[in-house]
N, C-alpha and C positions, 0 to 999 in steps of 0.2 A: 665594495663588500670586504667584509676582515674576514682571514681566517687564522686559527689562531694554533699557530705551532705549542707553544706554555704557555695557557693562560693565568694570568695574575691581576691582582686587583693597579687597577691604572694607577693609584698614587698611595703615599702611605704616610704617616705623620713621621715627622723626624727628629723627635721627643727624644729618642734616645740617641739617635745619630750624631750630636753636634754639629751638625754641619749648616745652623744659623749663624749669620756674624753683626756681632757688635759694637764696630769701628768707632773710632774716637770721635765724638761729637764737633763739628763744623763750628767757624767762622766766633771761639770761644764758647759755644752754647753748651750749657747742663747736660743737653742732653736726656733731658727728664722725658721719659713717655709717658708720662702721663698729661703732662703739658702741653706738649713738643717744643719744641728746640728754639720757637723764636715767633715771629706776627703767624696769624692764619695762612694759609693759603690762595694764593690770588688764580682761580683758573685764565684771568686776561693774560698771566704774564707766562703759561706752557710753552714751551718749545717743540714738544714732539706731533701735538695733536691724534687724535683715536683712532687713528688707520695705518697702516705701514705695509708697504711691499715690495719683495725681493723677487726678483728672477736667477735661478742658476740651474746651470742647460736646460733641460727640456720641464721644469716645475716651476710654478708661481706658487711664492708664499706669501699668503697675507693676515694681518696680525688684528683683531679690531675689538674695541669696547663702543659698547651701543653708546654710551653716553659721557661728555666729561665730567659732568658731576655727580655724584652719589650722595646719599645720606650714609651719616652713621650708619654702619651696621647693616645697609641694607645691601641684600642679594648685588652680586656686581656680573655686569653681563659682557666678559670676555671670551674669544674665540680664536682660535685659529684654523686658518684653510691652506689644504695645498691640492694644487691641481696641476695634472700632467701637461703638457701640450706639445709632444712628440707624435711622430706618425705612427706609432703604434694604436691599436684600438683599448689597448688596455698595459699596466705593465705593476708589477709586484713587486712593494720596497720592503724593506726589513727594518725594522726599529725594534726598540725595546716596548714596555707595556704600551707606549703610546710613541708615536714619532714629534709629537707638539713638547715644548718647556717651557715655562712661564716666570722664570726667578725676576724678582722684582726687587726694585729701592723706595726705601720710603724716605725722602728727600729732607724732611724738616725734622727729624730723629737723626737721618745719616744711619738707617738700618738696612742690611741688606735680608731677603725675604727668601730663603733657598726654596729649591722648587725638584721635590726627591722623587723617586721612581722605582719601581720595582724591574727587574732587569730581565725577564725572561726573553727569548726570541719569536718575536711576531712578525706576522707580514701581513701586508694590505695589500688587496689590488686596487689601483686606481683606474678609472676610466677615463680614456680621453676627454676631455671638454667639459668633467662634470668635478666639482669642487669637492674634494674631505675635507668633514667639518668636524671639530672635536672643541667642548666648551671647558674652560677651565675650569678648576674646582681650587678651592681656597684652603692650603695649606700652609705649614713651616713649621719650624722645630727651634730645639735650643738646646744648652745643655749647662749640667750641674755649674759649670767654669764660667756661663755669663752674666754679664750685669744685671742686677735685679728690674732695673726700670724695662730690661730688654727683654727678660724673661715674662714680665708682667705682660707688656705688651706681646708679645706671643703667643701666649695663655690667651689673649683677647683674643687674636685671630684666629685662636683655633677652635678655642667654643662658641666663640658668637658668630650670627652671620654677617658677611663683609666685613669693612674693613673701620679702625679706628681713624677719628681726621685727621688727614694728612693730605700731602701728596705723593703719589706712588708711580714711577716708570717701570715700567715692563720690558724688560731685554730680551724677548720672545725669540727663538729658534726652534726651526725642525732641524731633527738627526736621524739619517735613515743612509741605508746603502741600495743600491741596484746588481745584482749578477749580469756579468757581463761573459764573453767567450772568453777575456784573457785575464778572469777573475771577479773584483768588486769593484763600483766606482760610489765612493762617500759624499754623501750632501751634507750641507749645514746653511740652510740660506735663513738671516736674520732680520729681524725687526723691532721697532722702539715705539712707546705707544704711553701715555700716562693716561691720568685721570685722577681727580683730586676727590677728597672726601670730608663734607663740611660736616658741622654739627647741624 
């Protein structure tokens, strides 16, 4: 169950933030997004596959997309979970609007995909044995200073739904703290996860 010390909206576009980036295109490629950067995307040749999970002390975090491949555009179904597994029956972390982050790369552009937050203080209880689950939502941002092809492509994911073809890995991590008697103890447990997006 949340309960919510300042509540704020979970995410926010970051249209004015700048805090997209758009790194010098790979292995000599344009760089063109509209394009992309080089052949289609082959889902045989992923490295990370749609599930990932971390343990650190007493939380399991786990990162997943239902599926690796997407269409164009369509709805993408990513999640993340964290679950206590301490002898407590229950125990209350503190994060900002959400403790889940989702910043992602889009691989065949060489785009990094930021993944912004509104920062009030929240807390969640969690209950022993039973999983929080919080599903992504599809942002990012850019700003006056970047590349046109990068901006364009931006402008895509942030009006359309899903995502333009590519491939995209997910550097997924929770951030939350615990109160403890001789202060705080910080988490960060991470996970990696793609999924590729055909025409």
């Amino acid at each position: 169950m949340k309960k919510a010390i300042s509540y704020g909206a979970f995410v926010f576009l970051l249209a004015a933030c700048g805090t997209g980036h758009a790194p010098e295109p790979e292995n000599g490629s344009s760089g063109d997004g509209a394009s992309g950067s080089g052949s289609a995307p082959d889902p045989d040749e992923g490295e990370y596959g749609q599930t990932d999970e971390a343990e650190e002390g007493d939380f399991v975090y786990r990162l997943v997309s239902e599926e690796a491949v997407y269409g164009e555009h369509e709805e993408v179904s990513i999640y993340a979970e964290l679950e206590y597994t301490g002898d407590e029956d229950s125990i209350d972390i503190y994060h900002a609007a959400s403790p889940f982050h989702f910043p992602m790369k889009e691989t065949t552009r060489g785009y990094d995909l930021m993944y912004g937050m509104n920062q009030p203080l929240e807390v969640t209880t969690l209950t022993a044995g039973e999983a929080y689950r919080e599903e992504f939502v599809s942002i990012g941002g850019y700003s006056e200073q970047d590349p046109d092809d990068y901006v364009a492509f931006m402008k895509e994911v942030i009006e359309q739904d899903g995502f333009p073809e590519g491939h995209y890995i997910v550097e997924g991590f929770a951030d939350f703290y615990v109160e403890t008697d001789d202060g705080e103890d910080q988490y960060k447990p991470e996970g990696t996860i793609e999924f590729f997006v055909e025409d």
